[in-house]
TILODO-891295 format. One record per residue (C-alpha): residue in three letters; x, y, z. Coordinates in steps of 0.02 Angstrom, whole numbers, padded with zeros to 5 digits, always signed. Example, Ala and Ser with C-alpha at 12.3 -4.5 7.8 and 13.67 -1.06 7.14 Angstrom:
2
ALA+00615-00225+00390
SER+00684-00053+00357
END
This chain:
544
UNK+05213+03626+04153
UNK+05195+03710+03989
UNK+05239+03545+03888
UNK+05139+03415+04027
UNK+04987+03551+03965
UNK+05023+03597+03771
UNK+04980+03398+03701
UNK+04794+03433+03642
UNK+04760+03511+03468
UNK+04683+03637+03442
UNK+04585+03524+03308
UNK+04552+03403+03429
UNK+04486+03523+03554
UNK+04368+03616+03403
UNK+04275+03409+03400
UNK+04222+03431+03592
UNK+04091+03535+03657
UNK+04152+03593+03837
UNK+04037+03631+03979
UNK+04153+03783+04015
UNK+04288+03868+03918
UNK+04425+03989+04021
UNK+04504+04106+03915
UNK+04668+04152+03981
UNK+04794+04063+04088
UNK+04840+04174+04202
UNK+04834+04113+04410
UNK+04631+04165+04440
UNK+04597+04074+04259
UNK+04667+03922+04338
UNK+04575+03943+04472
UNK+04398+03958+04399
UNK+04449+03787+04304
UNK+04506+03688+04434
UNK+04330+03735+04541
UNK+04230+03698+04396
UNK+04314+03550+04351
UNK+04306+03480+04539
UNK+04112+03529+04529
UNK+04081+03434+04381
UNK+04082+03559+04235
UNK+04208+03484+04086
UNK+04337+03619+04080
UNK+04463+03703+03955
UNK+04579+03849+03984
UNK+04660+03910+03851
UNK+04825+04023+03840
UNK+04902+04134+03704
UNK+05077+04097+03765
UNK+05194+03960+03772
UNK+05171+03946+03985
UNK+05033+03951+04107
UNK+05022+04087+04226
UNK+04984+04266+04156
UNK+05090+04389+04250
UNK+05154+04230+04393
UNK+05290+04153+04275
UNK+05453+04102+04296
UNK+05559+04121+04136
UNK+05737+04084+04109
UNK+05761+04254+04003
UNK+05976+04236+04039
UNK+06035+04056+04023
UNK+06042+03990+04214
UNK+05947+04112+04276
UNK+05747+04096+04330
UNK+05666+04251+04349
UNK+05474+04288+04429
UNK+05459+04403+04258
UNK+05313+04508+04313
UNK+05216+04475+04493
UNK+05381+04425+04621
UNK+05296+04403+04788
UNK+05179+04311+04877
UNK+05066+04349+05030
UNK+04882+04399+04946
UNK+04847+04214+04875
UNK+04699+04164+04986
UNK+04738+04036+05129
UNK+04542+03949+05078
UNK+04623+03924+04899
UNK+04777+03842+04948
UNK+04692+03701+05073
UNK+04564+03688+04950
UNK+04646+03644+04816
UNK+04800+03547+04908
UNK+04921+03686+04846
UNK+05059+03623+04949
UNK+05048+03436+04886
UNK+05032+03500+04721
UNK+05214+03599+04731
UNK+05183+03752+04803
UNK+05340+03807+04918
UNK+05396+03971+05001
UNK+05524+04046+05107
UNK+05471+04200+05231
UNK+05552+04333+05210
UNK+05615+04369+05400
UNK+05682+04548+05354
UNK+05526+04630+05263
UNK+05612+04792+05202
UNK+05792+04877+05194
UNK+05796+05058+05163
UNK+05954+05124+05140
UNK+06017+05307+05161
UNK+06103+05378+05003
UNK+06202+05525+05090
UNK+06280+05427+05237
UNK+06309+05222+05287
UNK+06125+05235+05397
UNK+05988+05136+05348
UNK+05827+05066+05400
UNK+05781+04881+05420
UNK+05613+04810+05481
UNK+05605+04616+05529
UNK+05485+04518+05577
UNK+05577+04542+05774
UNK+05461+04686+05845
UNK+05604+04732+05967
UNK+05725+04765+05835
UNK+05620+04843+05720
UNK+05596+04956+05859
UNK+05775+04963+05883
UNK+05807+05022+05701
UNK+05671+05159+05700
UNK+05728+05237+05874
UNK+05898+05278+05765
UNK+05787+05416+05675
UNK+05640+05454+05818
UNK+05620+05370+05978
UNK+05431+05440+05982
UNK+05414+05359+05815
UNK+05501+05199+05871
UNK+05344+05190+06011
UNK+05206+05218+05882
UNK+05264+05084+05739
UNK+05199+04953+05837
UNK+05028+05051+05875
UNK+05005+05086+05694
UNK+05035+04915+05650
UNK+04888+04867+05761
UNK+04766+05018+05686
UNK+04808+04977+05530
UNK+04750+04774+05535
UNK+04618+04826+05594
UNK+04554+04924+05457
UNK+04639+04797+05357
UNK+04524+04637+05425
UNK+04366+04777+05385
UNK+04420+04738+05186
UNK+04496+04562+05195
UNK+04337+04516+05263
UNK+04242+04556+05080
UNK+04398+04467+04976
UNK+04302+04297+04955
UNK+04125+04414+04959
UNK+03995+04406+04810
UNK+03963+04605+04812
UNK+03788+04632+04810
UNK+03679+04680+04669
UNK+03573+04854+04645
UNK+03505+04837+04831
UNK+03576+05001+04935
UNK+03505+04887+05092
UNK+03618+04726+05057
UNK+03761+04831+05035
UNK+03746+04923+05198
UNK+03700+04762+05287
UNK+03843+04681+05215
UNK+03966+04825+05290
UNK+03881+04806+05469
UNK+03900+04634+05480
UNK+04092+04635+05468
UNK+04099+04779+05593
UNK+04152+04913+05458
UNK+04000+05070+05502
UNK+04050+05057+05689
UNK+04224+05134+05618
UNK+04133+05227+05485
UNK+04213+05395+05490
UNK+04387+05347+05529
UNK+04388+05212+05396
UNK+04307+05300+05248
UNK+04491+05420+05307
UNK+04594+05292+05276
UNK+04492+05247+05113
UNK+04512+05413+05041
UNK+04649+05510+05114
UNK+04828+05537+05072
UNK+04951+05408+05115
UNK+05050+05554+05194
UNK+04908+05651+05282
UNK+04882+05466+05382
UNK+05074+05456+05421
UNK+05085+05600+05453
UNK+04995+05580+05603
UNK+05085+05456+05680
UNK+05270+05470+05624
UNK+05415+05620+05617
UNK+05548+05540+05539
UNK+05615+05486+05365
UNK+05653+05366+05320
UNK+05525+05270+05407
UNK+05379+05387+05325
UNK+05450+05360+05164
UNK+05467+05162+05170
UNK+05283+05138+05217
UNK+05237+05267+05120
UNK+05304+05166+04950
UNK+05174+05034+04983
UNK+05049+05160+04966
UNK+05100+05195+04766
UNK+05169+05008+04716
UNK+05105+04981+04544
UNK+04959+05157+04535
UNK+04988+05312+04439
UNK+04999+05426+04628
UNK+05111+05482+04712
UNK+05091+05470+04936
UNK+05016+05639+04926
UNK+04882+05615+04798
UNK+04701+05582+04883
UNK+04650+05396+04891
UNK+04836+05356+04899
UNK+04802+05250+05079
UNK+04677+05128+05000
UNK+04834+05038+04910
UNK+04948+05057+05065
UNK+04791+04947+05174
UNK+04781+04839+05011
UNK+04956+04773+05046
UNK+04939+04729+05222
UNK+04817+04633+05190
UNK+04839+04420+05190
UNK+04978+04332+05240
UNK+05071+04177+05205
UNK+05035+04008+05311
UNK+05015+04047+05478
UNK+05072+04210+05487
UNK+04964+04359+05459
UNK+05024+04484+05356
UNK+05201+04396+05312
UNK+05278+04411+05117
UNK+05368+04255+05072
UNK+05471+04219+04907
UNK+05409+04072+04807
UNK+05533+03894+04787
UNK+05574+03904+04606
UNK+05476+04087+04566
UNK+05309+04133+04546
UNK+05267+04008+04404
UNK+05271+03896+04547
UNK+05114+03966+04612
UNK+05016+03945+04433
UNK+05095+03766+04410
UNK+05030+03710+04574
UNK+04846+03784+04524
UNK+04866+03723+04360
UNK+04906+03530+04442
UNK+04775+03546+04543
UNK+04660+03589+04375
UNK+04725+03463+04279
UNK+04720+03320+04424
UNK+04529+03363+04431
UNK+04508+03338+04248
UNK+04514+03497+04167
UNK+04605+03523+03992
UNK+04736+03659+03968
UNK+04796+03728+03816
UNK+04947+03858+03783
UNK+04985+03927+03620
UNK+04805+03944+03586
UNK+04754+04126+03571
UNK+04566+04174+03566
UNK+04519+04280+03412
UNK+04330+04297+03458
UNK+04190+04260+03576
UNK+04048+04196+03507
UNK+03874+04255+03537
UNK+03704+04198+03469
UNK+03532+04286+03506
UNK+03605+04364+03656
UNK+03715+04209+03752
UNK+03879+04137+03719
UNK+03917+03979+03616
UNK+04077+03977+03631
UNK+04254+04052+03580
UNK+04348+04042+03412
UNK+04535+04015+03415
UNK+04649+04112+03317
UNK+04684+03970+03179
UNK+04494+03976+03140
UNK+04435+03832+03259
UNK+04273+03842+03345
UNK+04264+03789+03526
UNK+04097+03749+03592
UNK+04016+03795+03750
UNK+03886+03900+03850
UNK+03989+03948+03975
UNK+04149+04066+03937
UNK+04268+04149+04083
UNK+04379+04276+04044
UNK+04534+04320+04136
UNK+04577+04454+04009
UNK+04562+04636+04035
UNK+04387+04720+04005
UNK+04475+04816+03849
UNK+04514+04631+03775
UNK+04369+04568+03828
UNK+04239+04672+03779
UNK+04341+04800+03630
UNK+04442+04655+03554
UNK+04385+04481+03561
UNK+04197+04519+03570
UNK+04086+04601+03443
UNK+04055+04774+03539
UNK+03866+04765+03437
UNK+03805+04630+03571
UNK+03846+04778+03723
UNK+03740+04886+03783
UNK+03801+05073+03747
UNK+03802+05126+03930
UNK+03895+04963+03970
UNK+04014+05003+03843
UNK+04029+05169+03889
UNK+04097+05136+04067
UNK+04209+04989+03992
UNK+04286+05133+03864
UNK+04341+05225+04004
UNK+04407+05092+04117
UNK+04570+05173+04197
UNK+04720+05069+04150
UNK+04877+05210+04193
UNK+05007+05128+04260
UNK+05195+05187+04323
UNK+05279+05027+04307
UNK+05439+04971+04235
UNK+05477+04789+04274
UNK+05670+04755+04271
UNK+05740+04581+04294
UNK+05921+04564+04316
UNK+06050+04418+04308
UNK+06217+04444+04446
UNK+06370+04351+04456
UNK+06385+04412+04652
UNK+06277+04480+04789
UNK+06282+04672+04774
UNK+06380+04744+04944
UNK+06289+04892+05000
UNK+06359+05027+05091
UNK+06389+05024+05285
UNK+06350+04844+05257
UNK+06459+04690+05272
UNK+06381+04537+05173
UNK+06380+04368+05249
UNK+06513+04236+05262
UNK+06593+04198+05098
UNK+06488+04338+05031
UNK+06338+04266+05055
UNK+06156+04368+05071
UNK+06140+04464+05233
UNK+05973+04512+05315
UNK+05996+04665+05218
UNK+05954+04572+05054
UNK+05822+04451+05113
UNK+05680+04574+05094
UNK+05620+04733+04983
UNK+05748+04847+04943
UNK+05703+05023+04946
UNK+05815+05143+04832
UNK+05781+05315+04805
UNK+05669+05312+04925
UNK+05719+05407+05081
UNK+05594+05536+05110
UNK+05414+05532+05051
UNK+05456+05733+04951
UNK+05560+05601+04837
UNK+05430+05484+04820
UNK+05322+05625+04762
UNK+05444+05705+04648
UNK+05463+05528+04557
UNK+05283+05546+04519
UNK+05287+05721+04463
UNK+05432+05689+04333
UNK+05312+05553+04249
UNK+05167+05672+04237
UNK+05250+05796+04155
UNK+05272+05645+04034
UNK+05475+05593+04058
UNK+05517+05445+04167
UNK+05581+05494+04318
UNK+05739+05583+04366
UNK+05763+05491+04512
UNK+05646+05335+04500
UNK+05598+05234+04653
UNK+05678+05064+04655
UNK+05585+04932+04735
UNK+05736+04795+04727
UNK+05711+04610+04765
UNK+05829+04474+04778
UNK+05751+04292+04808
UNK+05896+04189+04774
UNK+05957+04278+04936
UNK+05841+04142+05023
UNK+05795+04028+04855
UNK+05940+03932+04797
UNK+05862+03843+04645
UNK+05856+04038+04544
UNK+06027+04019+04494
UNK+06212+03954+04482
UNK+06295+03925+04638
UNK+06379+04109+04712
UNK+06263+04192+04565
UNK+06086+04292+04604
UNK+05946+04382+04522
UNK+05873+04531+04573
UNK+05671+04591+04535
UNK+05663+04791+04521
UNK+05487+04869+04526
UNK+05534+05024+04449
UNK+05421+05196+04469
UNK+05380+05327+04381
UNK+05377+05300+04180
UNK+05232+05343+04086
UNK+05182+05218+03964
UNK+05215+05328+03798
UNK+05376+05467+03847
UNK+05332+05639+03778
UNK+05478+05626+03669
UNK+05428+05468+03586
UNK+05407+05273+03624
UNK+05483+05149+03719
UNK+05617+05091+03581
UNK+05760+04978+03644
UNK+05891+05137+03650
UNK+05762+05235+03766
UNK+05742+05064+03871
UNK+05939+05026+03887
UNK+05957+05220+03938
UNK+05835+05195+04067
UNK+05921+05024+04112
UNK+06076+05130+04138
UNK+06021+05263+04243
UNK+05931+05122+04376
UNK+06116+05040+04367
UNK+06230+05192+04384
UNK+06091+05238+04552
UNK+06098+05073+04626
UNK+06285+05095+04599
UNK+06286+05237+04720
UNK+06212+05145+04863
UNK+06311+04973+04814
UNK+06458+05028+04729
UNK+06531+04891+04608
UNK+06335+04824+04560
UNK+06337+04885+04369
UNK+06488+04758+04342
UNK+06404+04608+04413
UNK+06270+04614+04304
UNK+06272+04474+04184
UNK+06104+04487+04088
UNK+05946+04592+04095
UNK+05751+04587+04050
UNK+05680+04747+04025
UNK+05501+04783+04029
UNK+05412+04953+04004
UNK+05230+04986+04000
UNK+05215+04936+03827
UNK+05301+04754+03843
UNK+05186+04722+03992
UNK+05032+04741+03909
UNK+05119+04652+03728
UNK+05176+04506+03829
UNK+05066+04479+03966
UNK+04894+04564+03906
UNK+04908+04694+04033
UNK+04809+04837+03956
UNK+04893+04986+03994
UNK+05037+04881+04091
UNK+04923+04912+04204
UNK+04982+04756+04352
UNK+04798+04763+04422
UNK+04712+04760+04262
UNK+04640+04915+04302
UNK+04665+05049+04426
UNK+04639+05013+04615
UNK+04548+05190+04640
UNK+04374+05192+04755
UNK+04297+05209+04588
UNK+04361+05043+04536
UNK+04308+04934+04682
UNK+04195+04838+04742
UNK+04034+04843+04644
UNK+04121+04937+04540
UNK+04240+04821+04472
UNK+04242+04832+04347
UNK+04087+04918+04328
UNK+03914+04912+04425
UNK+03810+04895+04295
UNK+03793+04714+04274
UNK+03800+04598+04443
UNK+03983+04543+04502
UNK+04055+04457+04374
UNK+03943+04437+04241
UNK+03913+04536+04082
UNK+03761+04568+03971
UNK+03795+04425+03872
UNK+03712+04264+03954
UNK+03857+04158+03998
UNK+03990+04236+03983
UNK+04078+04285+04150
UNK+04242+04399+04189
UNK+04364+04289+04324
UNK+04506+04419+04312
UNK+04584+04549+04425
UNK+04494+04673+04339
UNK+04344+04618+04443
UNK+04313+04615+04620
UNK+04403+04613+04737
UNK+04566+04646+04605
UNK+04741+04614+04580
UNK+04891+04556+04647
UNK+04927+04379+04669
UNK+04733+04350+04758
UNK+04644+04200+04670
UNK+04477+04271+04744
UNK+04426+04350+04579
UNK+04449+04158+04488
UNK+04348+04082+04653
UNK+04220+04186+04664
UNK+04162+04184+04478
UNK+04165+03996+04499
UNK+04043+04015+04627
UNK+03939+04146+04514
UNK+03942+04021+04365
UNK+03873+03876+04471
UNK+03756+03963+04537
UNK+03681+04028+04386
UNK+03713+03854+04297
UNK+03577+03772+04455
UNK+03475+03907+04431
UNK+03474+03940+04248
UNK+03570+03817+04160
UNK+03721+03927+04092
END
């Protein structure tokens, strides 16, 4: 994809005047283009980097070896976007992932896997509670529905200043009839809801890790549930609430989008990295690239962070200072350290056999949870990183798609995805240098060891990423995956902040398509479809 896209100048694109200009590549960028284009409105997108995609790439970082480099899963990508835009015809593959989770126990050959099989799901919780085993299945069902409240305002416009169209939004999808209970589950600790329904580890513990994937809190700290209902949300196909590994890796998904743009007519260009926005008496005229060249247009999207947006690339003198003001202070802490490894073997965990001729077991088909047996380590991981170290003990999220994907690498060979939690994004004792991120590196490997003994020596290669190289490489301010903190205080209307309607800014025509506005991140598209909407809209009504 990145050479089918990379064929236009950036001299020849400085001669054309574009009816919209996208800046950034990334999956909802792609998505804004390809509705605009369909609708009519001459497109470009523009990326700094060599590949489309933002944080769903696939890069072959070891020879052979294909890794999803930052985003590594898909279930969030809305169904509307992948039947409108004829995803599936345009590439876009997956394999479900049958076995959702395998949590294994660190002091003894126990462990806890949950499948898509409700009876032995069941069968695997009753080893640690039988009364727990009875209210999984319960829980499930409270939780969807508080889950269908919010995945019912995903592909919403949020309303402007009007208190009344808020509220009458809310009723209509049912959420005030549940008011109290789900403004609980909207602000409470992770634990304080689990605790209510389950006595045992290590089932509290596995559900409680969704709660914290990718925000700076730990299961205990208020506000902590929000995230844990964000991620059983969606679904993949037909089945509702189902994770699925991607044919090929998670540049799959972006390649598909981007087909779909370019079939329509839209113009992409990587290696074409936006030094400025351009604004005259108050609206945009377009964007200028970093070799000097002046792109034309009256409509720009951005799929960059508000900090590049509106503190890099555009003269902060055309902001209003209470706009600015919230965008300074835009909350970007992050936990995450994203490790991609290369394997000559699948890792053979303890109390485990692996299939025939060593091939993946259920065990491996889903997310691996290390270091993550009761919820007190959970919140001890977090503790370590705000005292400014990187944990003692991080939590290991492990994935391992070639379990399921064949095309990720050689024959007998794997790679593995680890989400890696806590690490603050500067150590008190100095910066992410290579020796501190090969230490770290070592410690994940010697603790993996310990539940699969033997795993350090099948590693063949490595891609480390800490906070820093998240937001160098893929613009992630912060290396912040949401562009932007999920908290109540980031949502909604006020994503990213409430003082200008839903995606657009106080400059006429220019428009934010990102996860850093509603509804936010993870693999969604909504943010890039929406904003499409918004700019047609205003283009019928206004003309930009």
């Amino acid at each position: 994809m990145a050479s089918r896209v990379a064929r236009v100048t950036q001299k020849a694109l400085s001669r054309r005047k574009f009816d919209a200009v996208v800046i950034g590549g990334g999956h909802n960028g792609l998505i804004a283009a390809a509705y605009l284009q369909k609708a009519g409105l001459d497109t470009v997108v523009l990326e700094k980097r060599h590949l489309v995609g933002g944080a769903a790439v696939t890069e072959e970082i070891v020879p052979g070896y294909k890794f999803s480099r930052c985003s590594y899963v898909l279930s969030l990508l809305r169904p509307s976007i992948i039947k409108e835009l004829d995803l599936v015809r345009h590439g876009l593959k997956w394999y479900y992932r049958e076995h959702g989770s395998f949590t294994p126990l660190i002091d003894s050959d126990r462990s806890l896997i949950m499948s898509s099989d409700p009876s032995f799901t069941k069968q695997q919780i009753a080893q640690f509670s039988s009364r727990d085993a009875e209210n999984f299945h319960p829980y499930e069902d409270w939780l969807s529905k508080y889950a269908k409240h919010m995945e019912s305002l995903l592909d919403v416009i949020p309303p402007g200043e009007s208190k009344l169209s808020y509220l009458r939004l809310l009723a209509a999808r049912g959420v005030l009839s549940d008011i109290h209970e789900f403004v609980d589950v909207l602000t409470a600790p992770a634990t304080k809801i689990l605790d209510r329904w389950f006595e045992s580890e290590p089932l509290r513990a596995t559900l409680a890790t969704d709660a914290v994937i990718g925000a700076w809190q730990g299961p205990s700290t208020p506000g902590s549930s929000y995230v844990l209902l964000h991620h059983v949300m969606g679904g993949v196909g037909e089945r509702e609430g189902a994770w699925a590994y991607v044919e090929g890796g998670m540049g799959s998904v972006s390649n598909a989008i981007a087909s779909a743009a370019l079939e329509a007519g839209a113009t992409i260009k990587t290696e074409a990295a936006v030094q400025g926005i351009n604004v005259v008496d108050g609206k945009v005229g377009g964007v200028t690239l970093d070799d000097g060249s002046v792109i034309e247009s009256n409509i720009v999207l951005s799929n960059a962070t508000p900090k590049v947006t509106f503190l890099d690339i555009l003269d902060k003198a055309h902001l209003p200072e209470d706009f600015l003001s919230h965008i300074q202070t835009v909350n970007y802490k992050s936990p995450v350290f994203k490790l991609n490894v290369a394997m000559d073997r699948i890792p053979t965990f303890r109390g485990h056999t692996n299939g025939p001729g060593e091939t993946a077991g259920p065990q491996h088909q889903g997310t691996i949870h290390l270091n993550s047996e009761t919820t007190g380590m959970v919140d001890a991981a977090f503790a370590d990183a705000c005292h400014g170290i990187p944990s003692t003990r991080p939590i290991l999220e492990m994935t391992i798609p070639s379990s399921v994907d064949p095309t990720l690498a050689p024959p007998g060979h794997h790679v593995a995805s680890f989400f890696i939690q806590y690490v603050p994004y500067e150590p008190k004792d100095g910066g992410w240098t290579e020796s501190k991120k090969s230490e770290f590196v070592n410690k994940v490997f010697s603790q993996v060891d310990e539940y699969a003994p033997g795993f350090s020596d099948s590693v063949v290669g490595y891609d480390a990423l800490a906070p820093p190289d998240l937001e160098r490489i893929f613009g992630l301010t912060g290396g912040n995956i949401y562009q932007g903190a999920m908290g109540l205080d980031q949502l909604f209307t006020q994503r990213p902040t409430y003082l200008t309607p839903a995606y657009t800014t106080p400059v006429s025509g220019l428009y934010v398509c990102g996860s850093s506005a509603h509804p936010g991140g993870g693999v969604l598209g909504a943010p890039g479809r929406n904003c499409s909407k918004v700019v047609l809209q205003n283009k019928k009504k206004h003309g930009f």
